[in-house]
Structures are given as C-alpha cells and as structure tokens.
N, C-alpha and C positions, 0 to 999 in steps of 0.2 A: 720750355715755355715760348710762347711766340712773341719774339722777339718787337717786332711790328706791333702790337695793343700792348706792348708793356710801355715804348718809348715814345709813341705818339701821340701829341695834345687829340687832334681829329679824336682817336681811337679812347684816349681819355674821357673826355669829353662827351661822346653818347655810346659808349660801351655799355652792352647790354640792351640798349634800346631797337635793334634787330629786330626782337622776337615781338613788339611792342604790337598792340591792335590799337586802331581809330580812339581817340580822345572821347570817354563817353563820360557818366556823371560822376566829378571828382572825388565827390563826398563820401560815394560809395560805390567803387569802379566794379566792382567784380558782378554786385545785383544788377547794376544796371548793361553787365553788356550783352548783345544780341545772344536769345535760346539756343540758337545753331552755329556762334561765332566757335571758331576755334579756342584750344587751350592755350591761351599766355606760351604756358613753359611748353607744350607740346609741337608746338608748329615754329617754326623758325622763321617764316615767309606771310606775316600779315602785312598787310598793305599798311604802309607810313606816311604814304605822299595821299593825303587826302583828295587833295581836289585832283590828280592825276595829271600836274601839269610837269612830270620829271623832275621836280623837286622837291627836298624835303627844306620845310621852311624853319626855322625857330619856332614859331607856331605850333607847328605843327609837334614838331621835336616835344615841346615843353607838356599837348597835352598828353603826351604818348608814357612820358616820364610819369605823370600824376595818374593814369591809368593802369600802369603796371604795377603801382606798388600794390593793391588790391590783391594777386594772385603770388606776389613772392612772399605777401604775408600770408602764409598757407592757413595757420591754424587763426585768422583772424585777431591776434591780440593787438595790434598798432605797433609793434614794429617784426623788423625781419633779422632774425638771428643769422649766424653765417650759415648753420645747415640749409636752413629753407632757402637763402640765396645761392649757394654751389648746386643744391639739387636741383632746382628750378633752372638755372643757367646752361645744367650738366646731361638736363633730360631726354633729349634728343641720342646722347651718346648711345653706339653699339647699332644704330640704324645701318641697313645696309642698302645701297643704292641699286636700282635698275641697272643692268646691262650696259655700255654704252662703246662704241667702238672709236678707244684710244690706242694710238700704236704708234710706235716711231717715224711710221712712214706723215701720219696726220699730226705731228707733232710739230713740226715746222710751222702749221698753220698760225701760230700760236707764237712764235720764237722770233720776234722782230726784230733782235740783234743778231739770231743765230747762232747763242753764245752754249747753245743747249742746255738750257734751263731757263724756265717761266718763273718771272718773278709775282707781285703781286698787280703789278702794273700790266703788266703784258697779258696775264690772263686775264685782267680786268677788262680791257679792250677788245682782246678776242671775242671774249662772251658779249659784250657790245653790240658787236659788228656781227655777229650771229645771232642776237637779238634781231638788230634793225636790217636783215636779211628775212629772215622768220616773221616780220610784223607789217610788210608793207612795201618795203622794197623790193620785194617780188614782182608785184605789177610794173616798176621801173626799168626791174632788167625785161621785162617780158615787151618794152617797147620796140623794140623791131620788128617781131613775131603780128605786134597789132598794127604797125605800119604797113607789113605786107598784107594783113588782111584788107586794109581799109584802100590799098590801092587795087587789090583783086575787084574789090566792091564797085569803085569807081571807073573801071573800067568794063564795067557789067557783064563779068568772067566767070559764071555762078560758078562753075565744075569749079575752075581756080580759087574760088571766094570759097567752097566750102574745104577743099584738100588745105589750102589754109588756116582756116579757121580750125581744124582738128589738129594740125599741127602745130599749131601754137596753143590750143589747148593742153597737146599731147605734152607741149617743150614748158607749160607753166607746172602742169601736175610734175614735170621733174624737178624742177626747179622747188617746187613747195617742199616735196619729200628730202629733197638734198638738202637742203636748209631746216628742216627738221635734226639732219641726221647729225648735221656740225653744233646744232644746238642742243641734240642732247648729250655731246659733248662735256658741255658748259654747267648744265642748270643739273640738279639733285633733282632727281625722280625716284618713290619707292618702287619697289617692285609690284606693286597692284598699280601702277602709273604705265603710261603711255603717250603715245604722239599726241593722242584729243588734248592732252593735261598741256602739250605744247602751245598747240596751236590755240591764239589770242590772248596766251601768256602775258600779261601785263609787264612793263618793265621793270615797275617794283619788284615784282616775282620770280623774275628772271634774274636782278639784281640779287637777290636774296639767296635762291637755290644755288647761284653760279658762284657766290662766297661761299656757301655751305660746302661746295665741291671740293674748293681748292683749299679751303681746309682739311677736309678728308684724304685730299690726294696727299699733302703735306704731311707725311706720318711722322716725321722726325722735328717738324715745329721748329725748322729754321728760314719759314718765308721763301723755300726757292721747292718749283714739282720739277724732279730731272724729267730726264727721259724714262728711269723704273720706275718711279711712285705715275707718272702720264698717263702709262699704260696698265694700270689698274684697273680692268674692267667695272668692278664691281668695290667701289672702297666705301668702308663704314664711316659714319661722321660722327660728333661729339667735341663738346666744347672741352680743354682743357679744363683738369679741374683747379691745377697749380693757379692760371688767369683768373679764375674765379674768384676761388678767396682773397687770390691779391686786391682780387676790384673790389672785394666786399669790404678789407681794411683802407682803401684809400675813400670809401661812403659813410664807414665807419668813424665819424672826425672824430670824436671823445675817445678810441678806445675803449668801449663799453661791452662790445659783441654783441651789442643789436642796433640798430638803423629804425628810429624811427623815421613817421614821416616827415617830418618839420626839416629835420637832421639829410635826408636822403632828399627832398624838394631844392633845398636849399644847397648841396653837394652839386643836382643834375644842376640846376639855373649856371652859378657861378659855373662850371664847365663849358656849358652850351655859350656863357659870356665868352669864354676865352676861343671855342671857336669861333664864333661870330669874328672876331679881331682877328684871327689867324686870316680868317679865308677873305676877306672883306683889305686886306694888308699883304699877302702873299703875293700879289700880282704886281705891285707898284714897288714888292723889295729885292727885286732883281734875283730871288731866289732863295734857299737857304738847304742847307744840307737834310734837315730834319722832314723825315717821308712825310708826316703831313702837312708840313709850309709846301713840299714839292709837288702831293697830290690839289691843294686847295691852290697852289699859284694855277695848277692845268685849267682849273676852275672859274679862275681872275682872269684868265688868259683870255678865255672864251664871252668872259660877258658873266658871267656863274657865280658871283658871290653870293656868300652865306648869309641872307640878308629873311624877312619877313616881306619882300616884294619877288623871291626867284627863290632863290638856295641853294645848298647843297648838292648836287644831279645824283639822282638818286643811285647811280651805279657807285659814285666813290663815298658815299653815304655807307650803304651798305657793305662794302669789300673795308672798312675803315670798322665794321662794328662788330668781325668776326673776329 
C-alpha cells in the first residue's frame, strides 16, 4: 500500500477527489453533467481548478466532493457500498501508457539530490518544470534568437534579418519538440495519444497525468521510482485496490458498509477543514516531519495557502490525491 495516502492529512483529506469533474447540480450531479463530459470513474485528469488560476480552492474542492458522489453511487440508490467505491476508484487499472523515452541516462533530470531514486517531491517538480518549459517558457528561452533578429532588422540587413529570422525559427521548433519530449516523460498518455494531447496541455492536466505516471512507474508502492521502475518505457497504471477500501472505511463513519450522502458530505467537509489548518499553519511552524505539513509549508512558503482566496497549486493538490 502506498505508504504516502495512507499517512498523510493532505492525502486524507481530498483522497479520491483526482478523478472529480467541475461542481455541476448537487441535487442531481450525474443528469445534470455535460453530454460529452468524461466518465467520473473513467478519466483520472478532469479539470478541478475551475477558474484556471493554479489553484484548487476549498470551493472548488467542496463542489467537486458533492459532484462525485452521483457516479460512485453506480446503481443510483443513495448511497455507495464499498464495491461500487474500489471499482470506481480501481477503474482506470491495467491501462497501459504510450511510449516514452526513460533511461538512466535522462534520469538524472529528475534526481535533485542524486541520491538515485525520485521520490514523490522530486518528480513532482520535474514534471513542473517540464510543464512550465512546454507552456510558455519557450518564448523566453528563445529571447536571444529574437534579439538577434531584431538587431538584423534595425540595422536594415534584410539577407541577415531573414537567415535570422529562420534560424531562430529553426532553434524555437527545437526547443518546442525537446520540451515535448521531457514532458512526455512526466504526464500519462494512452497509446491513441500524442504530442498534439501535449501541446496546451493545461496544468491541471499535466498535474494529473504526471501523478498517474509516478504511480504506475512505482510498482512496488513504496513512494520512491529507482533507476529500474524510470526506465519503464511503457508502465500500466491503476489505483491500489488495498488504498481503496481503506479510504472507503475511514467515509464509512458508522461501519455500516455504505456511505451515504449526508455521511460522505460530511466525512469530505471535516477533511477538507483539517487541510485548510494544515496548509494555512505549515508555513509559520517551522516545519514538521509529516509529508503533508512539509508539502503544504512548500506552499506557505511561497505565498500558497489553502485558503478560498488562492489554494492548494494545483501540482501538489494532485500528486497528494494519487
């Protein structure tokens, strides 16, 4: 069992809300969500951070909880037995990912301390930083390439202004594809997926498929991808199913063996309370041993509490719900 979502408030707290789609009508989440919206249990990578400002907010968190319960109550009766919530949680397993070229040599990218082995922090950042490589910082590094143009120009050297201008074309299209290629690294893509599925990749998404990864690279569910599980070209994913039912008996308050809704509303809130204190409190307590007071101080750190004005950023939101 993975050790990380068994002992972590964070991972407590909105476990299971990963797969969660946009807050639609609470009354009756499942009629009312979009013809063409993906399935709850089927996609792992709906968009959570609503208004798309890198955060997930409490808000946001709260209507995502009241949305899902709709689809893990499969057969409709008001509440969710533990079948329907492991299967639901589980359904993605046996997926097998696209290509992607991992090997010892590109693994370093990746290994901040060098201690050879990614933990859950360290791929969380790389994926990141190959994110914000892949989304925009392309144009940034490609600033000298448009400096030399713009001095070819101003000094009204067309032949120079246009050998220029193709070579800084030439030096962005590598630049685009290289940064494709460390990002699909990171993010889960099927096998009918591709670079287009990359490019404008939202961070959400990115945030989402790049947990689903390093849980799949993680075959042995002890939080750390060596150097062998890295280099798994092609690894399958799937949720624990051991995690599941454990999450389903700590929703489960009565011991009853179904979760209704009242029962499971009431379970998400009080969680989501306690992170809100974690993350909003990590930064001003000089630290604490336990992964999510140390993921959510990174959080405090920066300006990042878990609050209904910012939130959660959505990369350790999501690597915190797998």
């Amino acid at each position: 069992m993975n050790n990380l979502l068994r002992k972590t408030a964070l991972a407590a707290a909105v476990s299971g809300l990963a797969f969660a789609a946009h807050a639609q009508d609470t009354t009756n989440p499942t009629a009312s969500a979009a013809p063409d919206a993906p399935a709850y249990c089927d996609t792992p990578w709906h968009s959570i951070d609503g208004n798309d400002d890198g955060f997930v907010s409490k808000s946001e968190a709260t209507g995502m909880m009241e949305t899902r319960f709709g689809e893990l109550d499969a057969d409709g009766n008001g509440e969710i037995t533990k079948t329907e919530y492991v299967d639901c949680m589980t359904r993605t397993g046996g997926q097998t990912a696209a290509e992607a070229d991992r090997n010892e040599q590109n693994f370093a990218e990746a290994d901040a301390n060098a201690d050879g082995q990614l933990d859950r922090e360290e791929f969380r950042q790389a994926a990141k930083e190959a994110w914000d490589r892949n989304s925009g910082n392309i144009s940034t590094q490609m600033k000298d390439d448009d400096s030399t143009t713009t001095a070819a120009s101003e000094t009204g050297n067309d032949d120079a202004m246009s050998g220029d201008q193709e070579q800084a074309d030439a030096s962005t299209t590598g630049a685009e594809n290289d940064a494709l290629l460390v990002l699909r690294r990171y993010v889960w893509l099927t096998p009918d997926e591709d670079e287009t599925t990359l490019s404008g990749m939202s961070e959400d998404e990115a945030a989402a498929r790049s947990a689903v990864t390093f849980n799949a690279l993680d075959k042995n569910n002890d939080d750390i991808v060596d150097t062998a599980e890295w280099s798994e070209r092609t690894p399958q994913s799937g949720m624990n199913e051991d995690w599941a039912s454990a999450d389903f008996d700590k929703l489960d308050g009565d011991a009853s063996g179904a979760i209704t809704r009242d029962e499971y509303n009431q379970a998400q809130s009080r969680m989501l309370d306690e992170t809100t204190t974690a993350s909003t409190t990590a930064g001003s307590s000089g630290g604490s041993n336990d992964d999510a007071s140390a993921s959510t101080a990174e959080a405090s750190s920066n300006g990042e509490a878990y609050n209904d004005d910012s939130g959660i950023p959505v990369y350790i939101y999501r690597f915190h719900t797998f």
